[in-house]
Every structure is written in structure tokens, then in C-alpha cells.
PDB file of N, CA, C and O in Angstrom:
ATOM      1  N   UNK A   1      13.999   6.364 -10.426  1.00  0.00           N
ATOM      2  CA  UNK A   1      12.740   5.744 -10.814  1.00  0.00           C
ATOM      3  C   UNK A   1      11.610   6.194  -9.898  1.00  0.00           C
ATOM      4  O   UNK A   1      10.464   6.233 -10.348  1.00  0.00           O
ATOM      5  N   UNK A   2      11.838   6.494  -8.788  1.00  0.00           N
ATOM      6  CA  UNK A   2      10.834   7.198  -7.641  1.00  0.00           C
ATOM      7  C   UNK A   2      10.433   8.111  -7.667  1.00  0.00           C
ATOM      8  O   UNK A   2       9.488   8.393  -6.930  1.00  0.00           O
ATOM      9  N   UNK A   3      10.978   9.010  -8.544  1.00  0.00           N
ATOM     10  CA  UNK A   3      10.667  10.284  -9.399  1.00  0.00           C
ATOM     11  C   UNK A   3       9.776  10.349 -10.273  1.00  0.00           C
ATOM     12  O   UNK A   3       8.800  11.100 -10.310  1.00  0.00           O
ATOM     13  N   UNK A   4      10.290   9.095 -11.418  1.00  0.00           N
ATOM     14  CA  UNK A   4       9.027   9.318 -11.820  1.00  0.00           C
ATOM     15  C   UNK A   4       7.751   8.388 -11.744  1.00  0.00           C
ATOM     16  O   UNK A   4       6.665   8.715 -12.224  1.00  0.00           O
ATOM     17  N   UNK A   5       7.935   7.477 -11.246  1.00  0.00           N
ATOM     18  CA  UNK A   5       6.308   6.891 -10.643  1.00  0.00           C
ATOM     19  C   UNK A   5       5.640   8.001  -9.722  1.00  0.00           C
ATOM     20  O   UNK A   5       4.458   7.846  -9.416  1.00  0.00           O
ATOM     21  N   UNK A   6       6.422   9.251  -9.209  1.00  0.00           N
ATOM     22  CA  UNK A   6       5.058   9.990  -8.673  1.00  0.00           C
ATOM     23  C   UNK A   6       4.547  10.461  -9.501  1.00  0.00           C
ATOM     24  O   UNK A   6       3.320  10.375  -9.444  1.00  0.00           O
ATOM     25  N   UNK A   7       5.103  11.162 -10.638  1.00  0.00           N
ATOM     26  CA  UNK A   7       5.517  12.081 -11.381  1.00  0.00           C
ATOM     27  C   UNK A   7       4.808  11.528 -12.642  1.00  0.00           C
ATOM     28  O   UNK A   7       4.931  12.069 -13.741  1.00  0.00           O
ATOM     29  N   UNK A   8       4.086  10.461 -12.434  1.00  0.00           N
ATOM     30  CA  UNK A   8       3.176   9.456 -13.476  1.00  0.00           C
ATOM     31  C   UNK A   8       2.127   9.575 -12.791  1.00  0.00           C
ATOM     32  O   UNK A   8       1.145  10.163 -13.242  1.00  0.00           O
ATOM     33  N   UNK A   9       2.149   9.146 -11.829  1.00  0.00           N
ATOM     34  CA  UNK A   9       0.883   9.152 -10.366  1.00  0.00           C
ATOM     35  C   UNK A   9       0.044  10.619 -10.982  1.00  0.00           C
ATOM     36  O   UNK A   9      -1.038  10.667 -11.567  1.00  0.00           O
ATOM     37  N   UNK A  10       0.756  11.484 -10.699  1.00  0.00           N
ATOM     38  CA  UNK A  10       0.238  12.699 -10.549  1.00  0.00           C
ATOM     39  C   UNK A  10      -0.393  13.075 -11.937  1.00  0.00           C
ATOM     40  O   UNK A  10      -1.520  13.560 -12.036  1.00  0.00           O
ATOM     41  N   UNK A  11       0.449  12.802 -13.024  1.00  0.00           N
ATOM     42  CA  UNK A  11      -0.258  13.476 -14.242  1.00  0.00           C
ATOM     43  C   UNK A  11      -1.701  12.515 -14.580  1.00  0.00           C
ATOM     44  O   UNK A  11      -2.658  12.967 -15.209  1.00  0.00           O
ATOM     45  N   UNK A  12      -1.635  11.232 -14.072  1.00  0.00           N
ATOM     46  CA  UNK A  12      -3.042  10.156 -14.308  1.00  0.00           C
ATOM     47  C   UNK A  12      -3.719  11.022 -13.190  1.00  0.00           C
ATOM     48  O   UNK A  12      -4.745  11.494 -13.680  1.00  0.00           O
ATOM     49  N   UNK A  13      -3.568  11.425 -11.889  1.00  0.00           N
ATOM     50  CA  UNK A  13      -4.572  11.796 -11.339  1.00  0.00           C
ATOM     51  C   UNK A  13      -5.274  13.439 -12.178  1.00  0.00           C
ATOM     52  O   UNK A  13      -6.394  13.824 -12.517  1.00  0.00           O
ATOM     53  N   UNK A  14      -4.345  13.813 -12.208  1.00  0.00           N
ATOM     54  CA  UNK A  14      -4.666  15.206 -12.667  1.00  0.00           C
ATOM     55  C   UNK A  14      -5.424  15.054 -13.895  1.00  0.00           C
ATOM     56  O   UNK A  14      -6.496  15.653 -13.985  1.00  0.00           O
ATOM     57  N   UNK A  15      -4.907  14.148 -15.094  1.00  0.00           N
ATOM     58  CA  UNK A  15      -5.878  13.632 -16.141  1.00  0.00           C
ATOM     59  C   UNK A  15      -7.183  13.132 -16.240  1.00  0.00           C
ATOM     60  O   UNK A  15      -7.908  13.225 -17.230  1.00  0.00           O
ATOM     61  N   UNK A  16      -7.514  12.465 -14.909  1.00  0.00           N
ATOM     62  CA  UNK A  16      -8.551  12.009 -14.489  1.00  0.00           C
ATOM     63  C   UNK A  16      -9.766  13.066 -13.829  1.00  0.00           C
ATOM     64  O   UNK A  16     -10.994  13.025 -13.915  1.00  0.00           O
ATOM     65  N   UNK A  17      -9.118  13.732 -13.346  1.00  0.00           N
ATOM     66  CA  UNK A  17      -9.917  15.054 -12.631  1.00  0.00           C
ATOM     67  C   UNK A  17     -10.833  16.080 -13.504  1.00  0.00           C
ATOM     68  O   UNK A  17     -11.945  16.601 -13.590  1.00  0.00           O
ATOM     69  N   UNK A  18      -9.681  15.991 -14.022  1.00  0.00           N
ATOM     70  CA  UNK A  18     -10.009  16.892 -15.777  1.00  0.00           C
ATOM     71  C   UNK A  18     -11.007  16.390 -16.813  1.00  0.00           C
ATOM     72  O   UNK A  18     -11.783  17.035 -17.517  1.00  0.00           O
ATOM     73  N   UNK A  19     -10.803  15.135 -16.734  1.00  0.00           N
ATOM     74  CA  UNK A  19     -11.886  14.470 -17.815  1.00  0.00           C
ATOM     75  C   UNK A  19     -13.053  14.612 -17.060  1.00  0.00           C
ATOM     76  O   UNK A  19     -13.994  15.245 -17.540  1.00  0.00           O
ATOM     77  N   UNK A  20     -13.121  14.163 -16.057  1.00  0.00           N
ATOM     78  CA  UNK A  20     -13.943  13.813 -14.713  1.00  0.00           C
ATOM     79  C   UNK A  20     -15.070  15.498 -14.787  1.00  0.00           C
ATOM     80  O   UNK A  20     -16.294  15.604 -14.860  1.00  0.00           O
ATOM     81  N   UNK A  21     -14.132  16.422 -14.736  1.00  0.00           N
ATOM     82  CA  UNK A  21     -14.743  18.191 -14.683  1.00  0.00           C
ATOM     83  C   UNK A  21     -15.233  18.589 -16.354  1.00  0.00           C
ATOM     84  O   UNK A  21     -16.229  19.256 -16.634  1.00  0.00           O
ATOM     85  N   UNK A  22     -14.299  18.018 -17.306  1.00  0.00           N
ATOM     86  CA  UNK A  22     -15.354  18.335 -18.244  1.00  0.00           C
ATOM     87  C   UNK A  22     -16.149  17.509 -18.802  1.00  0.00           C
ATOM     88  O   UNK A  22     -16.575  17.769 -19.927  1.00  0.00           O
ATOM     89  N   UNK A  23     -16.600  16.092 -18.006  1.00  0.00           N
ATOM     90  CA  UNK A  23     -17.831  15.743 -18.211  1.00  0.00           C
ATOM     91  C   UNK A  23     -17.565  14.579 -19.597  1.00  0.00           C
ATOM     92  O   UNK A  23     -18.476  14.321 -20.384  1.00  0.00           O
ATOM     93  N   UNK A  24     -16.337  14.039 -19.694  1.00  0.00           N
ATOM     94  CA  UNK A  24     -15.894  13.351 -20.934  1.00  0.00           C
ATOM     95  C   UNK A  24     -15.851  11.987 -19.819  1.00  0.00           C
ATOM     96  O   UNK A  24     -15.144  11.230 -20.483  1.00  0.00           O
ATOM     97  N   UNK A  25     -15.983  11.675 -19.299  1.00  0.00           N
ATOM     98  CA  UNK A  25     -16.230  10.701 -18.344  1.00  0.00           C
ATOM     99  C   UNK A  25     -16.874  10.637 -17.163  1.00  0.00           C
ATOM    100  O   UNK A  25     -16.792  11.514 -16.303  1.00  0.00           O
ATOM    101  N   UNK A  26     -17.778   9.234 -17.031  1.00  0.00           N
ATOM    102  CA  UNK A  26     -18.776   9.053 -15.795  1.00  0.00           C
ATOM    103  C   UNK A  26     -17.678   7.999 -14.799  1.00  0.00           C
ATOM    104  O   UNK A  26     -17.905   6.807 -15.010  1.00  0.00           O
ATOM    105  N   UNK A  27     -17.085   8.137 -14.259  1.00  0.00           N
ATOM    106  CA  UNK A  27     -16.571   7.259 -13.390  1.00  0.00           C
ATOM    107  C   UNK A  27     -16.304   7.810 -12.007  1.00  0.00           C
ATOM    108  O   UNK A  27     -15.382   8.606 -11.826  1.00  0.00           O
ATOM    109  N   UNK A  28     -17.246   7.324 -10.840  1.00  0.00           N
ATOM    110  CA  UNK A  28     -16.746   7.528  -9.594  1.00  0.00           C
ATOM    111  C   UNK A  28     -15.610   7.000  -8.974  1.00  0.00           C
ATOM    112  O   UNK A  28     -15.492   5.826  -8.625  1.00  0.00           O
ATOM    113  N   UNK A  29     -14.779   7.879  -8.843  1.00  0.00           N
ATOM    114  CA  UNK A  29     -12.818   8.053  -8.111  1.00  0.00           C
ATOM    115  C   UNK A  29     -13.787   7.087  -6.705  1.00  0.00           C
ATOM    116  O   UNK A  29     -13.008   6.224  -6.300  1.00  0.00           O
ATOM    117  N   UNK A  30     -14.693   7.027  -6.180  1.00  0.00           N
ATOM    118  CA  UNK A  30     -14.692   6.299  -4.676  1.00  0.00           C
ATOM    119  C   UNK A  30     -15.183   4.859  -5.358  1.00  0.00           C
ATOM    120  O   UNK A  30     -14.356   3.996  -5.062  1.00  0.00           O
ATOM    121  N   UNK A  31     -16.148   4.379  -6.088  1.00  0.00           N
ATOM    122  CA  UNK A  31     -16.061   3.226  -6.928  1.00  0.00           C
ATOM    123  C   UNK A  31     -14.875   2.744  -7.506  1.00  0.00           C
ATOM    124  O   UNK A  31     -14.556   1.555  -7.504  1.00  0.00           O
ATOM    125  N   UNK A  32     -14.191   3.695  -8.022  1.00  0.00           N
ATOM    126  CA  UNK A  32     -12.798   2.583  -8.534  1.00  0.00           C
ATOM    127  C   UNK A  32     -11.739   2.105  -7.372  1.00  0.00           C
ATOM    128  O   UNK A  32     -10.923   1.184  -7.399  1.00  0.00           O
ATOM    129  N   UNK A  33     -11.946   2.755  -6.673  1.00  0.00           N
ATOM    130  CA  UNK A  33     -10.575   2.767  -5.209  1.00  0.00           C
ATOM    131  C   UNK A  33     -11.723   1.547  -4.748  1.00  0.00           C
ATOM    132  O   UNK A  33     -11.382   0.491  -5.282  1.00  0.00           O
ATOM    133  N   UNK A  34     -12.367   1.459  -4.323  1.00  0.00           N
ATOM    134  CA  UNK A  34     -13.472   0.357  -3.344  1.00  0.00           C
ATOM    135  C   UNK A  34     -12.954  -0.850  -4.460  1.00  0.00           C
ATOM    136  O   UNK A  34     -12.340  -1.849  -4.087  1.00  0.00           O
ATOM    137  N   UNK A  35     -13.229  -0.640  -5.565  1.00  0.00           N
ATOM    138  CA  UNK A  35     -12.892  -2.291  -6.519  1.00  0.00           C
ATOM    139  C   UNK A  35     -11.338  -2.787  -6.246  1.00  0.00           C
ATOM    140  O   UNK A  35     -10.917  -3.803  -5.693  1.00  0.00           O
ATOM    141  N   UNK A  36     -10.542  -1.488  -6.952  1.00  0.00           N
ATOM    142  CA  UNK A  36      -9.320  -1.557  -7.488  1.00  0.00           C
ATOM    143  C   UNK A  36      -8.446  -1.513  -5.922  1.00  0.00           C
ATOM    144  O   UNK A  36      -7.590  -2.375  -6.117  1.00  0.00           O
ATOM    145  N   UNK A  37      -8.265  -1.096  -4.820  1.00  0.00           N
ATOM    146  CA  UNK A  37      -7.372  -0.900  -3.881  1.00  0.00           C
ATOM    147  C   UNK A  37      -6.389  -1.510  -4.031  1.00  0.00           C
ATOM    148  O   UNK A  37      -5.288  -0.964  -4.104  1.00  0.00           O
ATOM    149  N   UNK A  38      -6.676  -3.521  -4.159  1.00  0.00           N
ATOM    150  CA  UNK A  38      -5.257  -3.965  -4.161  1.00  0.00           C
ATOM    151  C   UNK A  38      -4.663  -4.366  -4.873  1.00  0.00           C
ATOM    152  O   UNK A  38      -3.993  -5.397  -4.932  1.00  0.00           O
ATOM    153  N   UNK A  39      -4.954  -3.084  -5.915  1.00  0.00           N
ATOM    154  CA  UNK A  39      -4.378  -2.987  -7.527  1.00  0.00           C
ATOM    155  C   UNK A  39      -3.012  -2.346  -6.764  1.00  0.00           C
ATOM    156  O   UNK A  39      -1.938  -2.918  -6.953  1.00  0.00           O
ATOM    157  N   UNK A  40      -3.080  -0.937  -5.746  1.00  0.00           N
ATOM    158  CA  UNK A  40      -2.092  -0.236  -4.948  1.00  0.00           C
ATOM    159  C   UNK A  40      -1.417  -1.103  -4.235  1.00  0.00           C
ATOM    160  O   UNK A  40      -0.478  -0.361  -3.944  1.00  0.00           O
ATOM    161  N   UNK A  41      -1.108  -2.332  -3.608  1.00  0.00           N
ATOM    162  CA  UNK A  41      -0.751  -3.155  -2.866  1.00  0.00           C
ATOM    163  C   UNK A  41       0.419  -3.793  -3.627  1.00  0.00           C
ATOM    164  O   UNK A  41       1.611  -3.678  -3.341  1.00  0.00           O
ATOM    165  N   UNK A  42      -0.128  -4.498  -4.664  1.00  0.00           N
ATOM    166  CA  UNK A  42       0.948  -5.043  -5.545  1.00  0.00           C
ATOM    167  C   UNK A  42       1.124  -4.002  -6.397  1.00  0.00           C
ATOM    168  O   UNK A  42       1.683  -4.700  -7.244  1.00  0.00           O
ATOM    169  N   UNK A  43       1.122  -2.773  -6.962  1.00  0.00           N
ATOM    170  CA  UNK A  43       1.714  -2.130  -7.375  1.00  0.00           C
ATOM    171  C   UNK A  43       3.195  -1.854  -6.508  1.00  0.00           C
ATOM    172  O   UNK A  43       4.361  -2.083  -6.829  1.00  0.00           O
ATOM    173  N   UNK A  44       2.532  -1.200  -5.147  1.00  0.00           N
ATOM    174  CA  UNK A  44       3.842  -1.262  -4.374  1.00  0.00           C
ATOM    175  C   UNK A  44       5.106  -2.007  -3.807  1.00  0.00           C
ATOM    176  O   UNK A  44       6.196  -1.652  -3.357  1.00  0.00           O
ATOM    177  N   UNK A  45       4.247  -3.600  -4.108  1.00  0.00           N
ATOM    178  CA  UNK A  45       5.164  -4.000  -3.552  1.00  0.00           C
ATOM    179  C   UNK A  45       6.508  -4.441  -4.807  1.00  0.00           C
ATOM    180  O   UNK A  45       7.721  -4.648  -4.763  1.00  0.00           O
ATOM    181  N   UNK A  46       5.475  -4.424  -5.815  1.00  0.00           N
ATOM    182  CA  UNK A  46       6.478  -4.877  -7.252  1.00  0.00           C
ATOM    183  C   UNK A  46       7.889  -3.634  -6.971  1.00  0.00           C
ATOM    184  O   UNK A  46       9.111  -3.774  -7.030  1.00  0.00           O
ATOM    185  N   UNK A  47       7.092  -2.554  -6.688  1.00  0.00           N
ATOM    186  CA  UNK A  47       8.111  -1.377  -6.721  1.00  0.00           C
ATOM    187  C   UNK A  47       9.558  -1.464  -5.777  1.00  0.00           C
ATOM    188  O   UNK A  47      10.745  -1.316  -6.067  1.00  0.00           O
ATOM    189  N   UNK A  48       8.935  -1.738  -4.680  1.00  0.00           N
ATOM    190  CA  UNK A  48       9.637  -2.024  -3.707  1.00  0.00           C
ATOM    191  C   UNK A  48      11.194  -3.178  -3.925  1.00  0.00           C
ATOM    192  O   UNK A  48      12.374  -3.057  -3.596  1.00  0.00           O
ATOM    193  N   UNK A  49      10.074  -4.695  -4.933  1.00  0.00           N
ATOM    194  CA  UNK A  49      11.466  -5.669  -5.222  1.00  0.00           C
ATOM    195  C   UNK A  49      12.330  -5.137  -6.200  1.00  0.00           C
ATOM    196  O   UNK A  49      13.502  -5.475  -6.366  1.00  0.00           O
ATOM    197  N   UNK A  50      11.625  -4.185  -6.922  1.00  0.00           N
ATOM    198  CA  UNK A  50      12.582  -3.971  -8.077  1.00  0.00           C
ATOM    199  C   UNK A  50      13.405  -2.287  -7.484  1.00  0.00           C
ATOM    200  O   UNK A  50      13.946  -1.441  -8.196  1.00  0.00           O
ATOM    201  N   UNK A  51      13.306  -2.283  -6.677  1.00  0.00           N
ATOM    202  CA  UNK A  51      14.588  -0.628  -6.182  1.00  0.00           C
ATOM    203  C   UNK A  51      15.471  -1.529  -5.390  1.00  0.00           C
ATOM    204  O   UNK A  51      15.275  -2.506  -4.667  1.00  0.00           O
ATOM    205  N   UNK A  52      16.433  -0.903  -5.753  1.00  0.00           N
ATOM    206  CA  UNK A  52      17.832  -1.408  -5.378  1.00  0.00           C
ATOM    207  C   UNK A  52      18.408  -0.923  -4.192  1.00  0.00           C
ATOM    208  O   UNK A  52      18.692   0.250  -3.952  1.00  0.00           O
ATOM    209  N   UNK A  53      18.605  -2.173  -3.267  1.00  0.00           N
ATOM    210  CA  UNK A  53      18.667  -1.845  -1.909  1.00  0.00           C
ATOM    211  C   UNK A  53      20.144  -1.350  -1.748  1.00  0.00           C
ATOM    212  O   UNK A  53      20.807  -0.751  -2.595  1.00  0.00           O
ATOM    213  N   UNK A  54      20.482  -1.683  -0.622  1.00  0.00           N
ATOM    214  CA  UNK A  54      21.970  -1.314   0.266  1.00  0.00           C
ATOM    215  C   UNK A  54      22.932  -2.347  -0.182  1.00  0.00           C
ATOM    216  O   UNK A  54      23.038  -3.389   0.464  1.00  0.00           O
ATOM    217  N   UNK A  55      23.796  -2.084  -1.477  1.00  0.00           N
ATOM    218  CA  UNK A  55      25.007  -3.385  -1.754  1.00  0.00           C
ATOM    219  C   UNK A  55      26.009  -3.107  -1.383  1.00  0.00           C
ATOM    220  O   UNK A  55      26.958  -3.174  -2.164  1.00  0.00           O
ATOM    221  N   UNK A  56      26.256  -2.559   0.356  1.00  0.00           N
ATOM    222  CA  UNK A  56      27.355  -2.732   1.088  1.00  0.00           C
ATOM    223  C   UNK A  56      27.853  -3.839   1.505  1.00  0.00           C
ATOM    224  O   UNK A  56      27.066  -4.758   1.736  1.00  0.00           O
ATOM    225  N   UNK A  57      29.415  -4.058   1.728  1.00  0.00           N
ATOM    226  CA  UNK A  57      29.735  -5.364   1.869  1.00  0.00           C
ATOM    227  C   UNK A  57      30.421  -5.375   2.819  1.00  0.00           C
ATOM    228  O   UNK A  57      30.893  -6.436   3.228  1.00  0.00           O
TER     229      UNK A  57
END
């Protein structure tokens, strides 16, 4: 699953860049991070409860 949440990460950033360069969207990448940051916070941490730790016994 860590595979592909980067692997999602990456194609939204790269999608974003792209729209961003040909001008199909006005949105400043430093405006959304300043609003959104601890959108990344609980994203991570959801990630974190749901990977499956060490079930040694």
C-alpha cells in the first residue's frame, strides 16, 4: 500500500504542474499548502493506523 500512496502522490503532483503550465488552472501550490497543511497530518497519520505493524508473539 506504500507503493502506491507515493505512486498516487506523484501522478496528482505531476497532474497539477501540468495543468498549472498549460494555463488550465489558476491555483497557487504555496496558497493551497498555507490553507491545506493539516490536510498532510491526518492524512499521515490515518496511514500510519491502518499499516500493519509487527504481529510477533
Amino acid at each position: 500500500m506504500k507503493g502506491n500512496i507515493a505512486a498516487i502522490v506523484l501522478v496528482v503532483l505531476g497532474a497539477f504542474f501540468l495543468l498549472s503550465n498549460l494555463g488550465l488552472i489558476d491555483i497557487s501550490l504555496r496558497e493551497v499548502l498555507r490553507v491545506w497543511w493539516p490536510v498532510a497530518l491526518i492524512a499521515l497519520g490515518v496511514a500510519l493506523f491502518f499499516t500493519p505493524g509487527d504481529k510477533r508473539k
